[in-house]
MIMITOR-287539 format. One record per residue (C-alpha): residue number from 0; x, y, z; residue in three letters. Coordinates in steps of 0.1 Angstrom, whole numbers. Example, Ala and Ser with C-alpha at 12.3 -4.5 7.8 and 13.67 -1.06 7.14 Angstrom:
2
[0,[123,-45,78],'Ala']
[1,[137,-11,71],'Ser']
% end
This chain:
532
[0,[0,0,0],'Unk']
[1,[15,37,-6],'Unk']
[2,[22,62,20],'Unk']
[3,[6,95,21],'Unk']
[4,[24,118,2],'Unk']
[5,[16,150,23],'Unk']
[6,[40,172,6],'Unk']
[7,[22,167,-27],'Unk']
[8,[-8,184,-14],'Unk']
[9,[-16,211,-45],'Unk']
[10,[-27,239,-20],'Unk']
[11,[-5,232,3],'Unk']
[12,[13,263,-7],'Unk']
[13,[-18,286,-10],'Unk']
[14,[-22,275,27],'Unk']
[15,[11,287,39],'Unk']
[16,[11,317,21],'Unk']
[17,[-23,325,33],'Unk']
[18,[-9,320,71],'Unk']
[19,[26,341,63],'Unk']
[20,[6,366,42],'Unk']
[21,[-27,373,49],'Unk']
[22,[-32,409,34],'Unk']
[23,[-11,405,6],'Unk']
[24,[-27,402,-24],'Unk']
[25,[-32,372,-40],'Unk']
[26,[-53,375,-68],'Unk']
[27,[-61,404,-96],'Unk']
[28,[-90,395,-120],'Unk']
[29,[-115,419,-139],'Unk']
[30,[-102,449,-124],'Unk']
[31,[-110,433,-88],'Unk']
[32,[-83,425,-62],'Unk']
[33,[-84,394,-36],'Unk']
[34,[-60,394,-7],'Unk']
[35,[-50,361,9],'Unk']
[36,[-76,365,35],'Unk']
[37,[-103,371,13],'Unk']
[38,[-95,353,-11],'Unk']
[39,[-90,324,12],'Unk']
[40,[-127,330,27],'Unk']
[41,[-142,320,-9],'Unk']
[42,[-121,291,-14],'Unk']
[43,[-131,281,22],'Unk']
[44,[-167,284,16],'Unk']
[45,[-168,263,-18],'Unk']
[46,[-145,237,-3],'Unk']
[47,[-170,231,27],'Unk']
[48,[-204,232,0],'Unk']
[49,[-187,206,-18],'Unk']
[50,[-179,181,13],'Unk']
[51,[-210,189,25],'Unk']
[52,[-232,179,-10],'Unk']
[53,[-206,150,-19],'Unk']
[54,[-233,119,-22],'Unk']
[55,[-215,100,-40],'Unk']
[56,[-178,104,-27],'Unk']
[57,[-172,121,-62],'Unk']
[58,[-131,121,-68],'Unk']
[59,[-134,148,-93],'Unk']
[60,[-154,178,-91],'Unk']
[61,[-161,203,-127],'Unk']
[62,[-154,237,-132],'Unk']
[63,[-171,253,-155],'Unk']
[64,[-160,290,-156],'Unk']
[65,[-130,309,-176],'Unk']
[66,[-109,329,-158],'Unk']
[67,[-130,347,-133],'Unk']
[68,[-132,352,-92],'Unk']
[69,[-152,316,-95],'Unk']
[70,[-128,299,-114],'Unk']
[71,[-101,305,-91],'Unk']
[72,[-120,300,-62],'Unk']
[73,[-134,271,-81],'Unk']
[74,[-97,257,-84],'Unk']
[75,[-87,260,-47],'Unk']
[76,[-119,252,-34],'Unk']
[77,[-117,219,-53],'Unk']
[78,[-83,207,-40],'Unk']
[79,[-96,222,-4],'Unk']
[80,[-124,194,-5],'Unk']
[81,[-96,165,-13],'Unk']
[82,[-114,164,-50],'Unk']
[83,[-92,168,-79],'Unk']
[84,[-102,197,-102],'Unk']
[85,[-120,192,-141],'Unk']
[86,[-112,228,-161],'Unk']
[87,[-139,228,-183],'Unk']
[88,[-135,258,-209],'Unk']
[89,[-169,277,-219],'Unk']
[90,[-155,289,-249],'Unk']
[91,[-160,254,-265],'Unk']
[92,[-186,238,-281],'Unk']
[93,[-210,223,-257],'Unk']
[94,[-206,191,-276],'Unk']
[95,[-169,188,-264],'Unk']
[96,[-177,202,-229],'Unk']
[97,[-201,168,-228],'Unk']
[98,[-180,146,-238],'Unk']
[99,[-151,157,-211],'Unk']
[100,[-177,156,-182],'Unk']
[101,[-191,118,-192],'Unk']
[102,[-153,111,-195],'Unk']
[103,[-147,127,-159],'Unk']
[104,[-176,111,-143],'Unk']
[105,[-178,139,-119],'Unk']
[106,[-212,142,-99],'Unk']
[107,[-205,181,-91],'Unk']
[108,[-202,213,-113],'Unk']
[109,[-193,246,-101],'Unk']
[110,[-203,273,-125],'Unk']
[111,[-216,310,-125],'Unk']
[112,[-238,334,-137],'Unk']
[113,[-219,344,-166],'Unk']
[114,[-222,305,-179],'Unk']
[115,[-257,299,-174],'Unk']
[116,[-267,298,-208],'Unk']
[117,[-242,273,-211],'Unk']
[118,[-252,251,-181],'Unk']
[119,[-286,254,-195],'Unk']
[120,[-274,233,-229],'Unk']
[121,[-253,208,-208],'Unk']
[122,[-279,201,-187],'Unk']
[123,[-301,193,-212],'Unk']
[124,[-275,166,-228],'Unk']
[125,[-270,149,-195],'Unk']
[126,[-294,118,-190],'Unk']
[127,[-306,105,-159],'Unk']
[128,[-281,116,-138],'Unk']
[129,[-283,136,-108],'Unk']
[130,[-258,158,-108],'Unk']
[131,[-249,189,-80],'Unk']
[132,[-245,225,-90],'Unk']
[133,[-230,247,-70],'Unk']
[134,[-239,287,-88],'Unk']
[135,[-215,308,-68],'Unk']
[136,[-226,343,-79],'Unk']
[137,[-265,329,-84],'Unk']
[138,[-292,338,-63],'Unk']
[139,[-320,326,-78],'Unk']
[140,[-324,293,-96],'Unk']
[141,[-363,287,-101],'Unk']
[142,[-361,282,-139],'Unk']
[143,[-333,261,-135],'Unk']
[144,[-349,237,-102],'Unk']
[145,[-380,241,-129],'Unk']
[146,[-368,226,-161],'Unk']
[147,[-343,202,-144],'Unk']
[148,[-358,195,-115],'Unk']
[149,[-339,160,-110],'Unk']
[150,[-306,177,-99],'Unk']
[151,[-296,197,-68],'Unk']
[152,[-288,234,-72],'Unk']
[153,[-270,255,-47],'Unk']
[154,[-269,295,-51],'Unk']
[155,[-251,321,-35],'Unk']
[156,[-270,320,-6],'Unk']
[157,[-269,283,0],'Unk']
[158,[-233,280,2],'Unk']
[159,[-218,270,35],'Unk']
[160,[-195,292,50],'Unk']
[161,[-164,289,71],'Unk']
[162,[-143,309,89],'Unk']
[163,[-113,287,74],'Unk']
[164,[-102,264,50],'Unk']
[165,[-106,232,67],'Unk']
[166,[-79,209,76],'Unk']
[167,[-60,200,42],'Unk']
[168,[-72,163,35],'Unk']
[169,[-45,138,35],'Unk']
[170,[-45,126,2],'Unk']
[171,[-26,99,-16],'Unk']
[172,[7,105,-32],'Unk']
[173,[-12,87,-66],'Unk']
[174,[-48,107,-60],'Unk']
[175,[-54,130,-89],'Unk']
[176,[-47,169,-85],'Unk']
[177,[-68,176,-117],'Unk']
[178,[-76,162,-153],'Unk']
[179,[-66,178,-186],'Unk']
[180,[-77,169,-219],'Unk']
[181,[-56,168,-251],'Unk']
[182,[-70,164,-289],'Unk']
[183,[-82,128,-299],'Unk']
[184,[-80,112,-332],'Unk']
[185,[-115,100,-330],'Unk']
[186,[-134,129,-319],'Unk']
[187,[-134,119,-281],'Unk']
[188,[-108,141,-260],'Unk']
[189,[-82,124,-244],'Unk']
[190,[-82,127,-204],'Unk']
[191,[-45,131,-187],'Unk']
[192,[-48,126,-149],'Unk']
[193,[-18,143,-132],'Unk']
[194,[-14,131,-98],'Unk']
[195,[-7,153,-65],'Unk']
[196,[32,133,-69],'Unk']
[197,[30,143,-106],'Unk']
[198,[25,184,-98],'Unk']
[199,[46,181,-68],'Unk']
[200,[82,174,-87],'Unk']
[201,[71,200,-108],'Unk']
[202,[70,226,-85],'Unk']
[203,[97,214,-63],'Unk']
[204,[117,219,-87],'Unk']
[205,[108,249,-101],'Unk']
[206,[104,270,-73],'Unk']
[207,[143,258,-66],'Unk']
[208,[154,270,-98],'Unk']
[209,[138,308,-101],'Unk']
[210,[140,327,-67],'Unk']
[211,[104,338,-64],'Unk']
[212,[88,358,-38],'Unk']
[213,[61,375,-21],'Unk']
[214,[69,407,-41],'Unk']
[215,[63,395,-76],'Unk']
[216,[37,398,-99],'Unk']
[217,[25,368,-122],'Unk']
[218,[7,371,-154],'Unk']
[219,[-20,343,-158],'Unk']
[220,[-28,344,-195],'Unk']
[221,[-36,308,-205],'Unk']
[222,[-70,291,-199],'Unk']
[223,[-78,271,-170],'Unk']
[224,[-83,240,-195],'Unk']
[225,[-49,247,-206],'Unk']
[226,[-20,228,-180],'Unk']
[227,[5,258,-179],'Unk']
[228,[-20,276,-159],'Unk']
[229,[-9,250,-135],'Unk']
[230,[25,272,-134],'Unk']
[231,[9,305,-134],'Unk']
[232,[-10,290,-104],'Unk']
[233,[5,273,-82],'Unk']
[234,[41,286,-86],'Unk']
[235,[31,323,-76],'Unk']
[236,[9,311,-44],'Unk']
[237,[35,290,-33],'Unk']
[238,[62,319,-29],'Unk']
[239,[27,342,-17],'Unk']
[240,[31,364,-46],'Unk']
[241,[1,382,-66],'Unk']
[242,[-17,363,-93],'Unk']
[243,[-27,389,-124],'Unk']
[244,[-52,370,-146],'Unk']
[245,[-48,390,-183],'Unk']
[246,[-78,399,-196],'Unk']
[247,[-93,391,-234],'Unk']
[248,[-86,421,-250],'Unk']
[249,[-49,419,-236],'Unk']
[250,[-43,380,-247],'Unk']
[251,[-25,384,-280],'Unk']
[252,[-9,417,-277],'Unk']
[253,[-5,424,-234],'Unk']
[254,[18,454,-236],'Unk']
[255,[-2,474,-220],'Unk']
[256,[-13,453,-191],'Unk']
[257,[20,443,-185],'Unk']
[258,[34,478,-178],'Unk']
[259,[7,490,-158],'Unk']
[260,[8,462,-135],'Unk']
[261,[46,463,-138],'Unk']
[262,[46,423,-141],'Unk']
[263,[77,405,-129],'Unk']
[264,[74,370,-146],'Unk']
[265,[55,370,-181],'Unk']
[266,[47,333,-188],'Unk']
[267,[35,327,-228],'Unk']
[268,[30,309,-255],'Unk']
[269,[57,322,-282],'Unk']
[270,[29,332,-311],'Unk']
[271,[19,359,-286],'Unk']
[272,[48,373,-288],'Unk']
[273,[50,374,-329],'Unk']
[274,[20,394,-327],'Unk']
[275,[38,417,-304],'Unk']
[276,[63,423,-329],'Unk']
[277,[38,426,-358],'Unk']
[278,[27,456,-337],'Unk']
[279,[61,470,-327],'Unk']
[280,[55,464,-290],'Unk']
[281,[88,447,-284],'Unk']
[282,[109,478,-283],'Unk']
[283,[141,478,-266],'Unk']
[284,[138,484,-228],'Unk']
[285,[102,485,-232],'Unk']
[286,[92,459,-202],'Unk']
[287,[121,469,-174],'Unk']
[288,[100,455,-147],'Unk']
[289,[99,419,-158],'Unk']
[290,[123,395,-135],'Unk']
[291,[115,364,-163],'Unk']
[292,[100,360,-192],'Unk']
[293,[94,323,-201],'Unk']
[294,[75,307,-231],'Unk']
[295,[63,270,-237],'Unk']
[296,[38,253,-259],'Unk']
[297,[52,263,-293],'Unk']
[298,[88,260,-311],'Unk']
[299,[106,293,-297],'Unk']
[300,[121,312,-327],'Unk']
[301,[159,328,-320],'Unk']
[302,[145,361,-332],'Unk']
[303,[115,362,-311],'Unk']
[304,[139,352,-280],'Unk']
[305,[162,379,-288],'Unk']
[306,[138,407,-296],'Unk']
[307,[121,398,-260],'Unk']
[308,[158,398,-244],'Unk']
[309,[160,432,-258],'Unk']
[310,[120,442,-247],'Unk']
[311,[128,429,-210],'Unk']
[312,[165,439,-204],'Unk']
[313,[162,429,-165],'Unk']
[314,[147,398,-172],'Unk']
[315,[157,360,-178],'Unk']
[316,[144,345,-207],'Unk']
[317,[139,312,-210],'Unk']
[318,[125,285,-232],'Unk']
[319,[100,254,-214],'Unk']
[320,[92,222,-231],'Unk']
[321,[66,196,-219],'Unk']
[322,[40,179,-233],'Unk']
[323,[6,177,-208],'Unk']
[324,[11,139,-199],'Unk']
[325,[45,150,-186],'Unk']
[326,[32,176,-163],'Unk']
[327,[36,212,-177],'Unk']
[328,[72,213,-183],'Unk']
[329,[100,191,-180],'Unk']
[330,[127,205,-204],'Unk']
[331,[140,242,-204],'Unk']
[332,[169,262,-220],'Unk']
[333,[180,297,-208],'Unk']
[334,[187,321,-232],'Unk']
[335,[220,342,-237],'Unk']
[336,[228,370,-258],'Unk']
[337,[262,359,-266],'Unk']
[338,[259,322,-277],'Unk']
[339,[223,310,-276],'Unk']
[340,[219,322,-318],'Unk']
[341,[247,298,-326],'Unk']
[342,[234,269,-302],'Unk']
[343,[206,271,-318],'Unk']
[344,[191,248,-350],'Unk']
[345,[172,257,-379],'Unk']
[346,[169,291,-360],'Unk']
[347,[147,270,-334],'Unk']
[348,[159,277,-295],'Unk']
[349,[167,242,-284],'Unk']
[350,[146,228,-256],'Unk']
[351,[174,224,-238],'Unk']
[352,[178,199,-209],'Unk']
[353,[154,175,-191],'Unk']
[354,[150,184,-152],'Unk']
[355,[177,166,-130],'Unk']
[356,[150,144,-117],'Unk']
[357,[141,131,-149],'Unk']
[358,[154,108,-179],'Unk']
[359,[151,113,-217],'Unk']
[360,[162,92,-247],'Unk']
[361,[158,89,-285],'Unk']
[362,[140,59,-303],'Unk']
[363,[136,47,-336],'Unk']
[364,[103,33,-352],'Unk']
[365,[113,-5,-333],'Unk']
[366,[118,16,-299],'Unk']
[367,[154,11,-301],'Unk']
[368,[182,37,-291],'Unk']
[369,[196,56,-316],'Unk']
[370,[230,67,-318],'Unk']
[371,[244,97,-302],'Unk']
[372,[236,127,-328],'Unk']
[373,[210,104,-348],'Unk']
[374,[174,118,-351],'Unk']
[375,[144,102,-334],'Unk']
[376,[111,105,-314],'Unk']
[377,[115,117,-278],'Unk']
[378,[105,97,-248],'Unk']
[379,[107,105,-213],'Unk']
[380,[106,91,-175],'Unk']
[381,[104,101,-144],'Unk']
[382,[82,108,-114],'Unk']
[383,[63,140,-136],'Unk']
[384,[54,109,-162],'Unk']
[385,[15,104,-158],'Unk']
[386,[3,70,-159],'Unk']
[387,[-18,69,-190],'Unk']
[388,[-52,86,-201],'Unk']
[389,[-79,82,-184],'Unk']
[390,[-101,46,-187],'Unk']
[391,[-84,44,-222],'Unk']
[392,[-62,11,-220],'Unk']
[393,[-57,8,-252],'Unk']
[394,[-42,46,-260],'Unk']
[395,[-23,44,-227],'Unk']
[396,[-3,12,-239],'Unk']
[397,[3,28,-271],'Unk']
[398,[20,58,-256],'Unk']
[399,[33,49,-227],'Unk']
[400,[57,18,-232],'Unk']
[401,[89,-2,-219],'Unk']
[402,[120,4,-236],'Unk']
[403,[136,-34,-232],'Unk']
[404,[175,-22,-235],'Unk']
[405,[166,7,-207],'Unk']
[406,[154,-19,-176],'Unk']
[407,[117,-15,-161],'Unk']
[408,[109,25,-168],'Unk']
[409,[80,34,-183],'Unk']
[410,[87,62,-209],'Unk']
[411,[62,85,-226],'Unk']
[412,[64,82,-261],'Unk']
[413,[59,125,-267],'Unk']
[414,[59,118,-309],'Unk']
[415,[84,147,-312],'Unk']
[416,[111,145,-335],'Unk']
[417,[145,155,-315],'Unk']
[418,[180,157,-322],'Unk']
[419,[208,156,-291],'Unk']
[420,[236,177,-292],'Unk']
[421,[261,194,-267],'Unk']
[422,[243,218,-252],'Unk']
[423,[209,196,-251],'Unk']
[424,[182,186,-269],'Unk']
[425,[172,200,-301],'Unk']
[426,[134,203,-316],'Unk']
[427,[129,193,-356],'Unk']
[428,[90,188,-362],'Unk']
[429,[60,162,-349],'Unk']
[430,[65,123,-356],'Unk']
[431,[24,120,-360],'Unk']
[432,[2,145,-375],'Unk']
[433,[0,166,-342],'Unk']
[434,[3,203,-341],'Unk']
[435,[1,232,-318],'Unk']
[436,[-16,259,-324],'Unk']
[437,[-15,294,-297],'Unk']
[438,[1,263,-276],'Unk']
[439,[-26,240,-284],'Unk']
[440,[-18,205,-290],'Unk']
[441,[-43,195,-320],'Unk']
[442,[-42,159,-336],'Unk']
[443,[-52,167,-373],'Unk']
[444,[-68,134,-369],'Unk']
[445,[-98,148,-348],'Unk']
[446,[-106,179,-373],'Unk']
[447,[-104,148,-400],'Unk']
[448,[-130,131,-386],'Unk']
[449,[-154,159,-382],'Unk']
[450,[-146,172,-416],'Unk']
[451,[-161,140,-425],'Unk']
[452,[-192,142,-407],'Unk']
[453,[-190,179,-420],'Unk']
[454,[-190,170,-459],'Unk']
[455,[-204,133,-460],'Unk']
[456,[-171,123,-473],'Unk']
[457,[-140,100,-464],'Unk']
[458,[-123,124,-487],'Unk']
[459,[-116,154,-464],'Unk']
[460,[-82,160,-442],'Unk']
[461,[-65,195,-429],'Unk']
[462,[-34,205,-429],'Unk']
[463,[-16,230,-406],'Unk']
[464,[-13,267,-422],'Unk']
[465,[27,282,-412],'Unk']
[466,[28,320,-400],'Unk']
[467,[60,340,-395],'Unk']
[468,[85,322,-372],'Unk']
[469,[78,286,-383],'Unk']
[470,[46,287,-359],'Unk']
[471,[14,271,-369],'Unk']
[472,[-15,298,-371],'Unk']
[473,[-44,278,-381],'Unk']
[474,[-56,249,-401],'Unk']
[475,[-67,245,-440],'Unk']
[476,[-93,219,-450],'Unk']
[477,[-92,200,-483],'Unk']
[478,[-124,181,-497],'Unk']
[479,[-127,162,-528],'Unk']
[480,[-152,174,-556],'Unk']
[481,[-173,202,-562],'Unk']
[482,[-187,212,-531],'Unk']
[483,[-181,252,-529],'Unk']
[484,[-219,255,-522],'Unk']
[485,[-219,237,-487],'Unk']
[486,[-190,253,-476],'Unk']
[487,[-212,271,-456],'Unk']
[488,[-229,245,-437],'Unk']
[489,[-198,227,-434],'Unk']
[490,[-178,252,-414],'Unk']
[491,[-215,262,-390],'Unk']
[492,[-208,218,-384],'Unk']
[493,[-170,227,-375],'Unk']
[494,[-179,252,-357],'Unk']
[495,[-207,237,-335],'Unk']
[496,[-178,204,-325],'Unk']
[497,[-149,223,-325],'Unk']
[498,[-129,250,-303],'Unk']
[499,[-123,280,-324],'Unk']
[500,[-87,273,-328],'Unk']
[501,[-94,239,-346],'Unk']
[502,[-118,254,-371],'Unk']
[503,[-99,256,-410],'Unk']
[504,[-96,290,-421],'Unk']
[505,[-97,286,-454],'Unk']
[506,[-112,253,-473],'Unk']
[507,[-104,245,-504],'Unk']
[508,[-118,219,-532],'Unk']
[509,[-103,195,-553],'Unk']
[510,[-109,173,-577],'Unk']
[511,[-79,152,-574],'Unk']
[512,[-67,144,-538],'Unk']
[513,[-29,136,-538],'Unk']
[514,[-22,100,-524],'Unk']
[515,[14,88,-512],'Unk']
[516,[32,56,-522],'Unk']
[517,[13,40,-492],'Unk']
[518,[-20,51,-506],'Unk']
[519,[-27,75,-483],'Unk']
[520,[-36,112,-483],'Unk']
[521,[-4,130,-483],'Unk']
[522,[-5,158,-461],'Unk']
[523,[25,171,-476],'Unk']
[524,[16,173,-510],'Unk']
[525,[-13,195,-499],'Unk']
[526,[5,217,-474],'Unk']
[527,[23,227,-508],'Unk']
[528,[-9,233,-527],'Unk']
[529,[-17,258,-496],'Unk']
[530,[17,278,-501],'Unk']
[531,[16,279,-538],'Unk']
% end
């Protein structure tokens, strides 16, 4: 039987930092600011409605909110209750929000007002369930207890309250801290539980490596859905710094935000910053206040690096690698003006070297070694290695496998194509026909299959669509014949499955869809088509 792992507790940090500082602030979001204390009192008050409405000893509780006071809340409140936490973004289709929940099997949502609409649709997908609401900011809920009167509401005024969080539940080192979901071939989002050990490593070791503190300032710019708002998280309560959740209108080009609030560590995906520099925002000395600026998600171009080394002057700059299954990063390479352009390959920054408590190697298609300086997929092991997607044996043995020459480890197979040299490793392209896009991982498989659906045709695919910087900016769909008249109704069909970042861009059709020496559609055949 395994120990109790206390140190892995995910709020264990928010705790202390609540104790050390309790009327520091802790949390900036719509123009509203949250010190420990009260921020704590919220987070206290959800954690104690959950416990108290938990019929079915739920291990997961839903969040269904996008970066407001109740998702927050929502997030600590969770892990308060000794649940693990289920981001589930609003700005999807409701379709995929479904799907996630049915996968989570969670018994509990918390939501708010600002999603009711939302709830309303979800609701009315969900079958005989019974499932637990908990509205923080509702008061009222008499259409809702009306139309779905088989469920259990709880409003604003029905939530318990406490004058503290309770006692931190002692949780198993193996319990799940919350679920993520990546893209799926099929349609069906894949679910990566990342255990309370899992996070823990993490954060050991990064709050080691950067000297963080009570006086600095976080950005928190990715969705809760996305796992390096684990980072933003968890890494700024743990040092009892201040949490500054960026806006919409500030996402792709945060200039502004970040000099006002004089922002000390700037976390990002790196297409943000090509924006920037489309908009002549990344002038020299512009940003003196940032400590770090660190980017992950997305191949790191030298000339983005060195323009925001020249933006942040004060600032370290460093590049973060990590697919979700590995737990937010597990990779990183620091940037430096005098060498970093010549270390680099293809005018890529490398991703630099795995964490110390970690191993990597490079395989070939038969999972065999390859030779020092030899190109290959990237696998990796270590105690921030998930153990497989959620009830999906089958995918879980596919990615996560025993390399016979290398003992008993299980390594993740990540599918990226890498290159070891010197100063570390070295990023060349995607094995499979996964992309990121704004940090997004996106199997091209699962846009495939609804362009399908979309055109009633086995003869559709997408292909990725390159911007400046060797990033991917969006997705082209190809359909065979002449169907120009329902491109219409096929993009309102891509639109109702799929997030907006999925959806093509442009679609084109063709009469003659190109075919490999395989047989199948090659991809790169039509990713020419698109540049011609």
């Amino acid at each position: 039987m395994q120990v109790i792992y206390e140190n892995s507790y995910l709020l264990a940090g928010f705790v202390q930092s609540r104790q050390r500082f309790p009327e520091h602030n802790a949390l900036v979001v719509n123009g509203n600011t949250y010190t420990y204390r009260t921020f704590g009192q919220l987070i206290s008050n959800i954690a104690i409605t959950i416990l108290e409405n938990d019929k079915l000893q739920d291990t997961l509780v839903a969040l269904l909110s996008s970066k407001t006071l109740t998702s927050y809340a929502g997030v600590l409140g969770i892990l308060a209750s000794g649940k693990g936490y289920v981001p589930l973004n609003p700005k999807f289709p409701v379709e995929r929000i479904y799907k996630m929940l049915l996968l989570s099997n969670s018994g509990i949502i918390i939501t708010d007002r600002e999603n009711l609409s939302l709830l309303r649709k979800l609701l009315s997908m969900i079958g005989e369930e019974s499932m637990t609401i908990i509205l923080v900011n509702v008061k009222d809920t008499d259409e809702l207890s009306q139309c779905y009167s088989r469920h259990h509401f709880i409003t604003e005024e029905m939530i318990s309250k406490g004058p503290e969080i309770p006692d931190i539940p002692r949780v198993r080192e193996d319990a799940i801290a919350y679920l993520m979901f990546t893209s799926g071939s099929t349609g069906t989002p894949k679910g990566v539980p990342v255990s309370h050990k899992n996070v823990s490593y993490y954060l050991k070791y990064m709050s080691n490596r950067y000297d963080f503190d009570e006086n600095d300032r976080f950005s928190q710019a990715f969705e809760l859905s996305f796992d390096l708002s684990v980072h933003d998280m968890f890494l700024c309560w743990l040092s009892g710094a201040c949490l500054y959740s960026v806006p919409e209108k500030y996402l792709m080009t945060p200039a502004e935000f970040i000099k006002y609030n004089k922002l000390t560590v700037w976390f990002l995906a790196p297409s943000v910053t090509m924006f920037m520099s489309r908009m002549k925002m990344l002038k020299t000395g512009v940003f003196p206040s940032l400590h770090y600026t660190l980017f992950c998600g997305e191949p790191l171009h030298t000339t983005l690096a060195e323009k925001c080394q020249d933006a942040a002057p004060n600032a370290i700059v460093e590049n973060l690698y990590g697919p979700t299954e590995t737990t937010v990063a597990i990779s990183h390479y620091r940037w430096n003006r005098e060498k970093s352009q010549s270390e680099s390959l293809n005018g890529i920054v490398p991703l630099g070297n795995i964490f110390g408590t970690h191993k990597s190697c490079i395989i070939d298609d038969d999972l065999k070694t390859v030779e020092a300086g030899s190109n290959g997929e990237l696998c990796l092991a270590g105690p921030q290695v998930t153990n497989g997607y959620l009830n999906s044996p089958e995918k879980t043995c596919n990615n996560f496998v025993k390399i016979l020459e290398l003992g008993g480890d299980t390594w993740y197979r990540t599918g990226d194509l890498v290159m070891k040299k010197d100063n570390g490793l070295h990023y060349l392209g995607r094995k499979d026909n996964q992309v990121k896009i704004l940090g997004h991982r996106v199997e091209l498989q699962e846009i495939d299959y609804i362009l399908r659906r979309a055109s009633g045709t086995d003869m559709a695919i997408s292909v990725p669509l390159s911007v400046d910087y060797g990033n991917i900016g969006g997705i082209a769909a190809f359909i065979y014949g002449d169907r120009s008249n329902d491109e219409s109704s096929i993009m309102s069909y891509c639109r109702k499955y799929l997030p907006d970042y999925m959806i093509p861009q442009k679609v084109y059709f063709i009469d003659n869809m190109p075919l490999n020496s395989n047989g199948k559609i090659d991809r790169l055949k039509l990713i020419e088509k698109v540049k011609g």
